[in-house]
C-alpha positions, 0 to 999 in steps of 0.5 A: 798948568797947575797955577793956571788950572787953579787959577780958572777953578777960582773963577779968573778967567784971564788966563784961560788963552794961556791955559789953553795954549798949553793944553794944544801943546801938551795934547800935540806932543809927540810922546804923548801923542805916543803914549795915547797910541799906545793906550789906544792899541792895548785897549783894542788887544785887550778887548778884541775877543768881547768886541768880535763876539758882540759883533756876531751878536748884533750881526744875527739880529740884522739880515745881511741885505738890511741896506736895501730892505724896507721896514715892513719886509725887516719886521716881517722877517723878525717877527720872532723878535719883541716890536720894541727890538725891530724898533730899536733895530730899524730906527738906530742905524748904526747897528746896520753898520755891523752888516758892512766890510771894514774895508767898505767903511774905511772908503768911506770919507770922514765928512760922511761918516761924521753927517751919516752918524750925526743923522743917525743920532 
């Protein structure tokens, strides 16, 4: 991997089928596959107590029925709030999904989560 990389840095573009061959293989190895559960779980127990607390941050800006709200009933019951807050609020709907159960979330399939967060930005 480290001649080919230095290879494709020098500009030879004829090895890179073979680089990236190697590049699926080691992404697929199963220790490494391990190793990135692995990084992936310490990140979530390190950060869950900041990332529950950002949650119920976000969650008091956003009434429980945004879903089915419209803008005007939203900026009516924010209007304690800065309008470029509202803005932001209404328009970045993935905020919303703060309001959802987990559970729900995980129902959803993942050609939808991918269109949804696509069209949402």
């Amino acid at each position: 991997m480290r001649r080919l990389s230095a290879l494709l840095m020098e500009g030879d573009e004829s090895v890179l089928g073979e680089y990236e061959m190697w590049e699926n293989r080691m992404a697929n190895h199963p220790e490494y596959l391990a190793e990135r559960a692995a990084d992936v779980e310490a990140f979530f127990a390190t950060h869950a107590e900041a990332n529950n607390e950002a949650l119920e941050i976000t969650r008091r800006f956003l009434p429980p029925n945004i879903w089915t709200t419209n803008h005007a009933s939203f900026a009516q019951a924010a209007f304690f709030l800065p309008e470029k807050l509202v803005k932001h609020l209404w328009d970045n709907k993935i905020l919303w999904w703060t309001r959802l159960d987990p559970k729900e979330i995980a129902k959803i399939h993942v050609a939808d989560l991918r269109s949804k967060c696509v069209a949402i930005k």
